[in-house]
ChimeraX commands (.cxc) that place a marker at each C-alpha (Angstrom):
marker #1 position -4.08,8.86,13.90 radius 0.5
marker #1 position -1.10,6.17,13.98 radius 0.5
marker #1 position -3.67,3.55,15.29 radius 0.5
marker #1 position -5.90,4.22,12.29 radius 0.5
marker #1 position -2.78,4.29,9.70 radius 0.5
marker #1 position -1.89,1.23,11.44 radius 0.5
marker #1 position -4.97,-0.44,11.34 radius 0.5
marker #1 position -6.16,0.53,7.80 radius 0.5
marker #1 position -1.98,-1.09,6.55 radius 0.5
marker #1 position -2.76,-3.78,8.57 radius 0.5
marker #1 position -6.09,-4.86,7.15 radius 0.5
marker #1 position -5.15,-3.99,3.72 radius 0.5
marker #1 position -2.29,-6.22,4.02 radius 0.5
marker #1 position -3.99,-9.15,5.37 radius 0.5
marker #1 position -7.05,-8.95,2.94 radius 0.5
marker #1 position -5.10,-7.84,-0.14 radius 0.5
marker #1 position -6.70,-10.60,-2.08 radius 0.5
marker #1 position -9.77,-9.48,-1.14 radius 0.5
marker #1 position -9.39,-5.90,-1.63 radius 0.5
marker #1 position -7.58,-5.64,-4.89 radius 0.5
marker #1 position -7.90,-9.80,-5.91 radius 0.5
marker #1 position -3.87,-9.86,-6.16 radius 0.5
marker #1 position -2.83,-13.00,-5.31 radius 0.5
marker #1 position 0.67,-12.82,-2.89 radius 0.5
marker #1 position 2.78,-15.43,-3.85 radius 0.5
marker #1 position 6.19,-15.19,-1.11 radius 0.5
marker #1 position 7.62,-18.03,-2.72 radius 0.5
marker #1 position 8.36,-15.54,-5.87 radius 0.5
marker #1 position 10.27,-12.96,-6.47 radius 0.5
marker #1 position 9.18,-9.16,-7.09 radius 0.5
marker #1 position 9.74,-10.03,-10.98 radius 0.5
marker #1 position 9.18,-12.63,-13.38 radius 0.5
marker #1 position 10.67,-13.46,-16.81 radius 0.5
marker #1 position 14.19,-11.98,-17.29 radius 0.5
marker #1 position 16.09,-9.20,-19.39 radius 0.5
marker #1 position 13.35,-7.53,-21.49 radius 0.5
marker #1 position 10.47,-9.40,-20.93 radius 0.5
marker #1 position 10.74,-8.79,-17.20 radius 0.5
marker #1 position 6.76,-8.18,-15.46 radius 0.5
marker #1 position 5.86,-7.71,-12.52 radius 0.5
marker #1 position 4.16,-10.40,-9.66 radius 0.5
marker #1 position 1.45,-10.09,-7.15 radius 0.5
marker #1 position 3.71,-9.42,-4.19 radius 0.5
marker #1 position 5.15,-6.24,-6.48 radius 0.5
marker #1 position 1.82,-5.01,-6.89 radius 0.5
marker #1 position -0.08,-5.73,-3.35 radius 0.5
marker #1 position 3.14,-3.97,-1.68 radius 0.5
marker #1 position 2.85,-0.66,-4.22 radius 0.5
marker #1 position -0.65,-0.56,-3.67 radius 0.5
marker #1 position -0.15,-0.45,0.13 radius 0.5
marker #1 position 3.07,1.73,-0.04 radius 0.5
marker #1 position 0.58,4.55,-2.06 radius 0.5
marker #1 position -2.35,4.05,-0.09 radius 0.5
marker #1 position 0.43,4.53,3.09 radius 0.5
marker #1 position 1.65,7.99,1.27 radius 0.5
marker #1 position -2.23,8.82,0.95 radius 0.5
marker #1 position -3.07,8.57,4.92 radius 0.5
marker #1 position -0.17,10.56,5.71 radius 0.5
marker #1 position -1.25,13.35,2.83 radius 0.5
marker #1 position -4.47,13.60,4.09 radius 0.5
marker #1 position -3.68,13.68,7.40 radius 0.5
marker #1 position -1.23,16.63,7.17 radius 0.5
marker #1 position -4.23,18.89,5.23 radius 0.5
marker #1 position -6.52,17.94,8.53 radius 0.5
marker #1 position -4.10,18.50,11.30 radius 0.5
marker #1 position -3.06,21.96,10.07 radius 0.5
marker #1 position -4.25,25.01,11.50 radius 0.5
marker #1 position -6.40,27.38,9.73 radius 0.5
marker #1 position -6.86,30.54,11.86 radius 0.5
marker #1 position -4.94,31.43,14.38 radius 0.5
marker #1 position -7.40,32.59,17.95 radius 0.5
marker link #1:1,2 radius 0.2
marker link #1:2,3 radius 0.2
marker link #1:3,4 radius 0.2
marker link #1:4,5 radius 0.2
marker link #1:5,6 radius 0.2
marker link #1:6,7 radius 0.2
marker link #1:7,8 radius 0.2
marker link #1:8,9 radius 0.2
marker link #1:9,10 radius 0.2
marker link #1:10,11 radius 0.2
marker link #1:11,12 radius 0.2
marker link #1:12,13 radius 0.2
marker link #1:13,14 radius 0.2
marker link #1:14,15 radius 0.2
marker link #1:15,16 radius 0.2
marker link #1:16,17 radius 0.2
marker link #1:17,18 radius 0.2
marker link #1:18,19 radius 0.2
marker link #1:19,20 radius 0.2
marker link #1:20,21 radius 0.2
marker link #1:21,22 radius 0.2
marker link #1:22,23 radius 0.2
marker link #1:23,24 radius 0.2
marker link #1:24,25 radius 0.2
marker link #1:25,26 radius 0.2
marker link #1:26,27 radius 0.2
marker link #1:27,28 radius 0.2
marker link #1:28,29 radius 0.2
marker link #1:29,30 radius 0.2
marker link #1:30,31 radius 0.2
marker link #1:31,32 radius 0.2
marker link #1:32,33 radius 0.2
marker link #1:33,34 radius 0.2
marker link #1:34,35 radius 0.2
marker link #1:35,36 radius 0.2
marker link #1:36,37 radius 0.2
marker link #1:37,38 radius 0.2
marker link #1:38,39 radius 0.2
marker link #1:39,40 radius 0.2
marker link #1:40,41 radius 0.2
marker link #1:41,42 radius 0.2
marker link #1:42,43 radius 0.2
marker link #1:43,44 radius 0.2
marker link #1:44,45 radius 0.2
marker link #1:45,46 radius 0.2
marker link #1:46,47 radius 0.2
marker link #1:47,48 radius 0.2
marker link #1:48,49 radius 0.2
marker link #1:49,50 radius 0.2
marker link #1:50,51 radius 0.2
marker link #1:51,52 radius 0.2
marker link #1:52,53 radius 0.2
marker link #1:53,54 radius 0.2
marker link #1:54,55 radius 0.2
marker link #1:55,56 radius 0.2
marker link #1:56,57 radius 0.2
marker link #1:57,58 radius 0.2
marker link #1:58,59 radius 0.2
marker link #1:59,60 radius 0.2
marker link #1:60,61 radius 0.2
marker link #1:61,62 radius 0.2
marker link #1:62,63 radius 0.2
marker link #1:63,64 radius 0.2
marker link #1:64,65 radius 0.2
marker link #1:65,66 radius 0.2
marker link #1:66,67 radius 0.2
marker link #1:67,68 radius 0.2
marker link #1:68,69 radius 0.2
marker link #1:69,70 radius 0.2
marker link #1:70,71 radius 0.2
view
């Protein structure tokens, strides 16, 4: 299961732009603008997008591994 987490982050990261069409800019910051008109960039967004879809393998795989009936 840790080679398939790993491999699904790993893709996901590489073809963000692909995937999602967010553009990854590591020149930039996480923000742009400053006090309140403050929004966020592409490298904000492509890293929450793989931080939930990170939380959502692990959820999913803690509902399959459990056990249902005990032989």
């Amino acid at each position: 299961m840790s080679i398939y987490i790993t491999g699904v982050m790993l893709l996901m990261f590489i073809f963000n732009a692909t995937f999602w069409g967010i553009e990854v800019d590591n020149t930039k910051g996480f923000f742009e603008g400053s006090g309140d008109n403050r929004h966020p960039t592409g490298k904000n967004l492509a890293f929450t997008m793989l931080f939930n879809t990170f939380i959502h393998l692990h959820l999913f795989n803690q509902i399959n591994c459990r056990k249902i009936k005990n032989d």
